[in-house]
C-alpha positions, 0 to 999 in steps of 0.5 A: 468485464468489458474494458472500453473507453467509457470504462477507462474515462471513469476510472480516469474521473474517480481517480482524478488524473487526467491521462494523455490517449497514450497513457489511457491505450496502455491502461486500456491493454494492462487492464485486460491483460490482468483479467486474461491472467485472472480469467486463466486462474479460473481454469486451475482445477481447485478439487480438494484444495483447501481455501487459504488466506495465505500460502504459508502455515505460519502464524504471528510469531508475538514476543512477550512485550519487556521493559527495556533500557531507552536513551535518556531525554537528554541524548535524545535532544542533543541532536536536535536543532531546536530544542528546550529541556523536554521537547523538540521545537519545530516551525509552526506549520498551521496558522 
């Protein structure tokens, strides 16, 4: 893949930014230093290496889900600055 100026104005556009020509010049390079470095992966003789979709064996370690003690309505409104008998009271945001 080519990186050049087109591709970098359109990348610029998707992503709604406007970049100085010293913001798109480092872009420009990182962009082909990141697919130099994935052009080298290509080299790795892969032989009998299985395909994974993640480097380590493990898998989810999932709890049982148990029923537990919480604080009480009360303790938890305590702190609040604003406050009725049930729930927190916040400054309406959306007319």
């Amino acid at each position: 893949m080519e990186i050049d100026a087109q591709l970098i104005a359109y990348l610029e556009e998707l992503s709604c930014l406007i970049l100085s020509e010293r913001e798109k010049q480092r872009l420009t390079d990182d962009l082909r230093e990141i697919l130099n470095s994935m052009a080298r992966l290509e080299e790795l003789n892969t032989t009998g290496v299985p395909e994974r979709s993640h480097p380590f064996d493990n898998v989810n370690a999932f709890r049982e889900d148990v029923v537990q003690p919480s604080l009480s309505r009360e303790h938890i409104l305590q702190n609040a600055p604003a406050h009725n008998s049930e729930f927190f009271i916040a400054p309406k945001t959306v007319e």
